[in-house]
C-alpha positions, 0 to 999 in steps of 0.5 A: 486541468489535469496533466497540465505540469510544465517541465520543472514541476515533472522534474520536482515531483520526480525527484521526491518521489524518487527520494522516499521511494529510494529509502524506502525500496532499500530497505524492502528489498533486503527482506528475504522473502519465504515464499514469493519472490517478490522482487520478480513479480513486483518488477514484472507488475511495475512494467505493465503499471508504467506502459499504458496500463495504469494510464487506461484506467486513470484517464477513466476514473479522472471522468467520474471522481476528482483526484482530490476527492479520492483523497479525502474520501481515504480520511477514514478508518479502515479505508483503501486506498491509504497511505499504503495505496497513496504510495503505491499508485506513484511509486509502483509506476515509477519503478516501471518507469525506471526498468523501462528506460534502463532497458530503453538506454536512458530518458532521453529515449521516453516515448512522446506518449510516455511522457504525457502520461508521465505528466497525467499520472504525477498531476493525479497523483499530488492532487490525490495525495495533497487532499488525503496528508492536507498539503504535504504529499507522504508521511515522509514530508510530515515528519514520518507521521499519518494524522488523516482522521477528521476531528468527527472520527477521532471523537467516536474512537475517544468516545467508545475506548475502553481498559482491557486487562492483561488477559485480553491485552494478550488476546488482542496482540496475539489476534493482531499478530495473527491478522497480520501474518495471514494478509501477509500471505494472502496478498503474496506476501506484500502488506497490501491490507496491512496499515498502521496510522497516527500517532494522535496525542490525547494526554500527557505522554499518551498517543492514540495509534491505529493497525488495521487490516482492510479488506479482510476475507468475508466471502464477498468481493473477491479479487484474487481466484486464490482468495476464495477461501473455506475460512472467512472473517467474521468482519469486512475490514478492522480498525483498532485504535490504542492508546499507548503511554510512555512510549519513547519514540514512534515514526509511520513509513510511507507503506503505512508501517509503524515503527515504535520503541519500545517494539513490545509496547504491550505493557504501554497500552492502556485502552482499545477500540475497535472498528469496522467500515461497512461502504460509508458507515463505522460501527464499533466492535465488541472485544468478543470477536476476537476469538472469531477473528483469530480462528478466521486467520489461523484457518486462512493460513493453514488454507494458504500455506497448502495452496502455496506449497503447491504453486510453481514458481511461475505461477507463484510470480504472476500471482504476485504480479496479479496482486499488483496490477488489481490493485488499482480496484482500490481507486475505481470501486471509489467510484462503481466503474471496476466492472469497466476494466479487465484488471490483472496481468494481462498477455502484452506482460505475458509475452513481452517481460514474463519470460525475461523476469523468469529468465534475465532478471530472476534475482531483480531487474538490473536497473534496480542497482540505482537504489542501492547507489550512494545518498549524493548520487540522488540529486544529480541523478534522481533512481526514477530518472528526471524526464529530459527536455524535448 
């Protein structure tokens, strides 16, 4: 039954969440970002996630789909939720969590209800999370590695892989490169879309790896009013998979970020193939979509850059913050119940932490000082907090 944890296994997962999550805040939060302050609206968002919010909506969903069967039906190219969105759903909830207790003077302050929530939204998420890594809850447990494809899928990718020259090689980058920086801006910059996955051995020093961009701007299903853009993809979302040979190491971070040396692995990339998801059914792509794919991107963010230049930054905060807190959209269009929810920054985060975040905790919320602290401060007190014994 699900929120069924005793306090120690609360305790447990609080402490590994806590853990990735720290190294891997550490780290994002030292990007100076261009447009958005995302520090703020991330802090913003996280409070509503944590206080009822994200509860709502995962009680429901809990009435439709097993968390595991979320899991396992994310083992797919192109898919969300994915390990970003695995992520997210915990982390995300426990920075609200976190900035909320601060402001409450400690965890010993937890509301009765918080609790259970608290208790809820963990057990969903590590039956979730166990079902999507088959046993181990992050990327960061299974040696900094993505493996989730079935043999099924990995046959097709073998199956349709196929040499590029040089000439294309470059148009494939520069349209990845692309892709890569207008989904950046779409999403306020955070990499909401953005996902790389693997690696897969397939020969004697050669791995099979995975960047994909889902969803992509096609005209449909439109979550954002910002989104609905002249330019529009040629596809819904897609995968594409290279085969890389002689590279000397390669680590996947829990935001589904790949870390590779050499960083310019143009000249390692052997073959390539492409992919997109339509509901249940993957079909592959012909390499003459990318000159399509890269007009879409260079249009979209010509369209993007000229709305954001004219956002305040109040409005550029709470579309982050919308970003964020729709986010969960991933999870319940899994199973036909969005229409159920009126998702995004809602009035409570309006009048109650809007103003502070605009005017207090501009730079970030002061209870984000506990990332930065000390590695051998993390046992004794976890930067989630541990919940305290009643």
């Amino acid at each position: 039954m699900l929120s069924d944890l005793n306090i120690d296994r609360v305790n447990q997962l609080i402490s590994k969440v806590s853990d990735v999550s720290t190294r891997l805040l550490s780290e994002r939060t030292l990007v100076e970002s261009k447009l958005f302050n995302v520090t703020a609206y991330n802090g913003l968002a996280c409070f509503q996630l944590y206080n009822g919010y994200q509860y709502k909506i995962m009680k429901e969903l809990a009435k439709h789909i097993d968390p595991a069967e979320i899991g396992r039906k994310c083992k797919t190219l192109a898919m969300i939720p994915n390990a970003l969105g695995m992520w997210a759903f915990i982390g995300l909830y426990m920075l609200g969590r976190m900035q909320t207790l601060y402001d409450l003077g400690g965890p010993e302050n937890e509301p009765e209800e918080r609790r259970k929530e608290v208790n809820f939204i963990l057990d969903f998420w590590q039956r979730m999370a166990s079902a999507y890594y088959d046993g181990f809850l992050f990327a960061d447990d299974n040696g900094f590695r993505i493996p989730i494809l079935p043999g099924s899928i990995l046959n097709m990718v073998k199956e349709n892989l196929v040499e590029l020259d040089k000439d294309k090689v470059s148009k494939l980058k520069r349209t990845m490169a692309q892709l890569q920086l207008t989904e950046f801006l779409y999403y306020c910059e955070c990499r909401a879309s953005i996902h790389e996955m693997g690696p897969y051995k397939i020969g004697d020093d050669e791995i099979l790896v995975f960047r994909e961009f889902s969803p992509l701007w096609d005209g449909t299903n439109l979550k954002f009013e910002w989104g609905n853009l002249e330019a529009k993809s040629p596809l819904p979302n897609i995968s594409i998979a290279l085969t890389l040979k002689g590279i000397e190491s390669v680590d996947f971070t829990d935001y589904g970020t790949m870390f590779i040396k050499p960083e310019d692995y143009t000249n390692n990339i052997r073959k390539v193939a492409m992919f997109t998801r339509k509901g249940n059914k993957i079909e592959p792509v012909e390499m003459d979509i990318l000159d399509a794919l890269n007009q879409f991107a260079q249009d979209a963010q010509t369209e993007l850059y000229l709305k954001f230049a004219e956002w305040p930054e109040d409005m550029k905060v709470l579309s982050g913050a919308e970003v964020f807190t729709t986010y969960l959209f991933t999870f319940t269009d899994l199973a036909g119940i969005t229409n159920k929810f009126k998702l995004g920054v809602n009035d409570e985060t309006k009048k109650k932490w809007f103003p502070r975040i605009m005017s207090e905790w501009k730079i970030m919320h002061p209870s984000w000082a506990r990332i930065f602290r000390p590695k051998e401060e993390w046992k004794k007190d976890p930067t989630f907090y541990w919940m305290v014994e009643k």
